[in-house]
N, C-alpha and C positions, 0 to 999 in steps of 0.2 A: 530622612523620612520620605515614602514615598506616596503621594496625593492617590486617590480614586474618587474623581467631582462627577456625580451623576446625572451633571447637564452635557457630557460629552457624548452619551449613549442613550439619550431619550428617544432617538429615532434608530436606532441599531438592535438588530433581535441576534445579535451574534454573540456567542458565548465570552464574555471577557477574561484575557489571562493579562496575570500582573505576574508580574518578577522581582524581587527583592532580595538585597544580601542580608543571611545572617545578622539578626541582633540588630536590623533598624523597625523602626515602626508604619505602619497602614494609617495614612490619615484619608476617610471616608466620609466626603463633603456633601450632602443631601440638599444643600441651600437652592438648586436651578430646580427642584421639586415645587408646584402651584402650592397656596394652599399653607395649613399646617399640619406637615404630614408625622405622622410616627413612621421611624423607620429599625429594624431588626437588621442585625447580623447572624446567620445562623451557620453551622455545619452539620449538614445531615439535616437531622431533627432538633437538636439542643443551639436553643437564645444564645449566642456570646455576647452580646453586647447589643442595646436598644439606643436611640438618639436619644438626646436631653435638648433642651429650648435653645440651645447653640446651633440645633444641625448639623453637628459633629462627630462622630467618633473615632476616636484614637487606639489603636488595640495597643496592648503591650510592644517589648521586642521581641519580635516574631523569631521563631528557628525552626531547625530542618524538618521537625516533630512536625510544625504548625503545616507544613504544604496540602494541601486536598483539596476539595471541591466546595466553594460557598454558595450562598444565598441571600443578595439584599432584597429586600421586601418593605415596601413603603406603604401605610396606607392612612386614607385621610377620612374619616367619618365611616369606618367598618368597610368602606371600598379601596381597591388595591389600584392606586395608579403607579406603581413602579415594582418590577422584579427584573432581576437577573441575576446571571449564574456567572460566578465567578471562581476560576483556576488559578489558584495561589501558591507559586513558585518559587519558596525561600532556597536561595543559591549559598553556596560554600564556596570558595575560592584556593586557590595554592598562592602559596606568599608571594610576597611583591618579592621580586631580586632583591638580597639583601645591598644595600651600602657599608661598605668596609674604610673607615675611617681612619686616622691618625690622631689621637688624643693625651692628654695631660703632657705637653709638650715644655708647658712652662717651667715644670722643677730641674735643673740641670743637676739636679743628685741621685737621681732614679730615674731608668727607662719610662719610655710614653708607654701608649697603650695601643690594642686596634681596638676598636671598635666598629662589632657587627650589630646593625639596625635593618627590620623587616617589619612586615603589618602585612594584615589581613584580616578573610573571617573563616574559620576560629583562630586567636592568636596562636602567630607560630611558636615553635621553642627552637633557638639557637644551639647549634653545636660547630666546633672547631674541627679542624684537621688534627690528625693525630691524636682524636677523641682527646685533647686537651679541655679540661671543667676548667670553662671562663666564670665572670664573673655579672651575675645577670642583676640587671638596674629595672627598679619598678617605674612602669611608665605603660601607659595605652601601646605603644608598640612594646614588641620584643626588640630591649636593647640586652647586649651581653659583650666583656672585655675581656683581653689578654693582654700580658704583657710583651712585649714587643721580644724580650729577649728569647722566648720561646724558640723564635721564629728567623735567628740570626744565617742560620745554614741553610734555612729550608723556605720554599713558598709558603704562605699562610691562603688559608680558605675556611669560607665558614657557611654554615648550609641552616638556611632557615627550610623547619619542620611543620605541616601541618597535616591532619584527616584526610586533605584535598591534594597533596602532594609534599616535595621539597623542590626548593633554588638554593643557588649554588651562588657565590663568588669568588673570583680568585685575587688575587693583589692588582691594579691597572688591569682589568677586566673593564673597558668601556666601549665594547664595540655597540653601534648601536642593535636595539629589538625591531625584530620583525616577523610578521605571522602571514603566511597562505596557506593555501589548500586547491587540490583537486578535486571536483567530485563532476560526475557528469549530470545533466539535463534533466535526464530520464530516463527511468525502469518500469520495464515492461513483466509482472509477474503471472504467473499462471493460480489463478485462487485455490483451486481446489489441494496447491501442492506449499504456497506461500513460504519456498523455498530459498526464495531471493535475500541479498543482502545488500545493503548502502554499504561502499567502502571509500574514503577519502583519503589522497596521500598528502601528508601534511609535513611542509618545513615550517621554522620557527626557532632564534633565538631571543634568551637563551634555554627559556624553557614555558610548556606551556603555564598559565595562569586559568586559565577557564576553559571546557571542552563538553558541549554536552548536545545531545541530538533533541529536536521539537517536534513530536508527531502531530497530525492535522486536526488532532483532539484537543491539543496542547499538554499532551504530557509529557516531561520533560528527563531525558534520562543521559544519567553520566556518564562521560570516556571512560573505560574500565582501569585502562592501563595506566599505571602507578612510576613506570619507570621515567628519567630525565634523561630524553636523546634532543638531539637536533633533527630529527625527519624517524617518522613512523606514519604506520597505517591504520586507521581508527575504521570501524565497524560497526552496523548497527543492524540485526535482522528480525526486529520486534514490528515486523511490515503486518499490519493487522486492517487497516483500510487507505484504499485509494487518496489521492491528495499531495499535498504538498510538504515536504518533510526539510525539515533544517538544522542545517550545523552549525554552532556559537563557538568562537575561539579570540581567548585574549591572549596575547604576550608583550613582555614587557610595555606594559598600556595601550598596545595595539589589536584594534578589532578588526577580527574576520567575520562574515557570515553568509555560508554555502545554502542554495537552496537547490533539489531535487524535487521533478514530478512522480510520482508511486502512479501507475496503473495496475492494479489487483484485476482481472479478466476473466470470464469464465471461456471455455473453450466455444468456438463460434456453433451456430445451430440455422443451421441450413433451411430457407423457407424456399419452397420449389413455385415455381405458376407457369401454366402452361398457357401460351396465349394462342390466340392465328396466326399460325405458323412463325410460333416463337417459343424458345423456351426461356425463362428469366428466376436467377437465383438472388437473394438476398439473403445478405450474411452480416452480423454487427463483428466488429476485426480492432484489434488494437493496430494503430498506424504508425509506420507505412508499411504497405500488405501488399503483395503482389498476388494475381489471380486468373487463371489460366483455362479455357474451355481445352480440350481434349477429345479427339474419336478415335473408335475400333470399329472396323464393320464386324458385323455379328456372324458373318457367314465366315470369320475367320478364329479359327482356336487356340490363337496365340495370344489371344488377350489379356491373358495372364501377367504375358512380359511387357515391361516398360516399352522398351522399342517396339511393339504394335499399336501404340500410340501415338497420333499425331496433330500435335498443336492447331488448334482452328482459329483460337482469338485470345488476346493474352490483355492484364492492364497493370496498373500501378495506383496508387493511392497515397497522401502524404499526409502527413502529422494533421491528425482533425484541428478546428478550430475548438472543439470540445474536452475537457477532461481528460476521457480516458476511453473510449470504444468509438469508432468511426461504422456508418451504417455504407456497408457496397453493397450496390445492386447492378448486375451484369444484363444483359442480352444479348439469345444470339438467335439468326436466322436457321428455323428448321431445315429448311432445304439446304444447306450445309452438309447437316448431319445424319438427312433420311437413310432410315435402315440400320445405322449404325450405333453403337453403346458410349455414350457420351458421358463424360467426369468430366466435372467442377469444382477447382481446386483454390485453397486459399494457402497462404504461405505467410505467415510474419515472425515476428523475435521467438513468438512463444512455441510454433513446434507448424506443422503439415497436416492438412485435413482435407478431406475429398468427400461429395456427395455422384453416385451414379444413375444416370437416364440411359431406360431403351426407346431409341423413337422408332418406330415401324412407320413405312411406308406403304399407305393403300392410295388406290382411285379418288377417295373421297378426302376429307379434312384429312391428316395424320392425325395421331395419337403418341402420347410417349407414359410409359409408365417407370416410376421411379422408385431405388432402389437405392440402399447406402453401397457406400466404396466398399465392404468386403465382401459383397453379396455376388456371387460365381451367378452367369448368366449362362453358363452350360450346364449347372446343375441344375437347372429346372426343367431339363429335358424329359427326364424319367416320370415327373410329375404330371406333364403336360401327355407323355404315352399312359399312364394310367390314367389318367383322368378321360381317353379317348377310347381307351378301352373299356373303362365303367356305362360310359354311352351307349357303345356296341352291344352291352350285353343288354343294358334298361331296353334300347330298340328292341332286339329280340327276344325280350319280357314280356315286352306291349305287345307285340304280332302273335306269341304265342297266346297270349290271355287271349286277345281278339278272338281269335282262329277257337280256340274250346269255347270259348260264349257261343259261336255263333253254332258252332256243330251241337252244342247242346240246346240252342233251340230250333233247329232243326227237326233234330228227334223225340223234342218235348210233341211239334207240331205233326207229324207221322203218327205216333202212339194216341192224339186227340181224332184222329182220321179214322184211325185203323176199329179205332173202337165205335163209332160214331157209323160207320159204314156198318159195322156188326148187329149192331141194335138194330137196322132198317133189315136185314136180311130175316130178323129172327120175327 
């Protein structure tokens, strides 16, 4: 039976996951509750089970149906002093290595027996080599026999069966069990493509007993692979959020348990500022990132090519002390780079990105105007000729209107004379 005493998380707002094998019971202890509280077990929306004046609840024997997401809920006089959310992880197991025995030795008128004995959950079912039908003994384990004489010419083995897998024995098969694993640190994935996968190399005699991966949700999902080796590679690419993910491994009553950091990333996003005689980028980067200032002078048309680039200030950055995205912010001295078409570039696991600056040089402060990395700084030539040509022509728009206003009053004031002179003559 495995306890959940709700004075151990009065002060924790963190989702609680519990684990249990197959076919034991949830005893749910409400007694460190102030007070006389009623308390609920729910799933979803539907009551499983309310406290009685014990402060106790006991569910049934839980199985693989029962895992999902609960709900204790306590409350004392129509107010709620206790909730949480509980991830309920009934586990399945592959048999324990069977024990291959020597039995009914005492009749010297008839051959003994072997006997194969295993356990687990769900109980195994025993089979012989040479798909020999033994002789199966009712008992909490799978026990099951042969007779010896079967087995005069030949090795005997017998393979306990279950949902979760099979184990194997052979006759003095006693080396001891043991389980590792490989897995590295940390994965670095790209979100938008969440392409990545966890892969573990795992030794282990003589076979595994438990294998299942824990995401930072605590959902819990099992080694697929069915087959019984001594070393495979186990997989897991259900990378869905950032966090810390882990690997459970038993054999022969030996425990493993690998843990991986998951960074999920979005691609960096470039903040430009242009200071006094400074330019400074900031960029959020999964770590460790490397980052490189770069010029081209502009009066050169080879900018296109890498080799017309030349490194001005370069850095480095290492594992954040945070999760998953480290914030770099660079600087670099204008006067470096006046005149010239300057990238700022970042570099890590996930892939190469560039943002581009023109900085022009005048008399007065500089100025830089900014531009992304695919953006041709010679194509804006043609834009910058029409645009000086629309000028030219507005100027000689405005001189011409000028010029007819004024000759048309001109002639307005000659035809007011001429007429005006007329009148006095007559």
């Amino acid at each position: 039976m495995e306890c959940f005493n709700t004075s151990d998380f009065l002060d924790s707002s963190d989702i609680v996951s519990i684990r249990l094998l197959d076919g034991k019971k949830l005893n749910i202890d409400v007694n460190g509750l102030s007070g006389s509280p009623v308390c609920s077990w729910m799933r979803g929306n539907r009551t499983i089970m309310t406290s009685d004046t014990s402060h106790l609840m006991i569910t049934p024997p839980l199985s693989k149906t029962d895992s999902d997401q609960y709900t204790l809920t306590c409350s004392d006089h129509n107010t709620t002093i206790f909730s949480k959310t509980v991830v309920l992880r009934v586990l399945q197991r592959r048999p324990t290595k069977p024990q291959l025995l020597l039995t009914d030795v005492e009749n010297p008128s008839r051959s003994a027996y072997f006997m194969c004995i295993s356990e687990d959950i769900p109980k195994p079912t025993i089979e012989w080599s040479t798909n020999e039908k033994g002789m199966d003994i009712s008992d909490e384990k799978a026990k099951s026999k042969v007779s010896t004489t079967r087995y005069e010419d030949k090795g005997v083995t017998c393979c306990a069966t279950n949902t979760e897998g099979q184990e194997c024995t052979q006759l003095y098969d006693y080396a001891e069990g043991f389980v590792s694993a490989q897995l590295d640190e940390r994965l670095n994935v790209l979100a938008e493509k969440k392409a990545g996968c966890l892969e573990a190399k795992l030794s282990y005699r003589p076979a595994l007993q438990l294998c299942y991966w824990e995401d930072p949700d605590g959902k819990v999902t099992k080694c697929t692979e069915t087959w019984v080796t001594k070393h495979r590679t186990v997989k897991f690419c259900e990378l869905k959020t950032s966090g810390i993910y882990k690997l459970f491994l038993e054999a022969a009553g030996k425990k493993e348990t690998k843990e991986i950091t998951v960074c999920l990333a979005d691609k960096p996003e470039f903040k430009f500022e242009k200071g006094y005689n400074s330019l400074t980028y900031e960029v959020e980067s999964v770590a460790p990132v490397n980052f490189t200032w770069t010029s081209c002078k502009s009066s050169n048309d080879s900018c296109k090519t890498n080799s017309s680039w030349e490194v001005v200030a370069d850095g480095y950055e290492e594992h954040p002390d945070e999760l998953c995205v480290k914030n770099v912010k660079s600087s670099l001295n204008e006067d470096k780079v006046a005149g010239s078409l300057v990238k700022f570039c970042v570099k890590n696991s996930l892939g190469f990105w560039c943002e581009q600056t023109y900085v022009m040089q005048t008399a007065a402060s500089p100025q830089a105007s900014t531009g992304f990395l695919h953006s041709d700084y010679g194509s804006t030539m043609p834009l910058k000729v029409c645009i000086f040509i629309l000028l030219l022509a507005f100027a000689f728009v405005v001189i011409a209107l000028f010029y007819f206003v004024q000759k048309k009053v001109c002639f307005t004031h000659c035809c007011i004379f001429c007429q005006l002179h007329g009148e006095a003559l007559n």
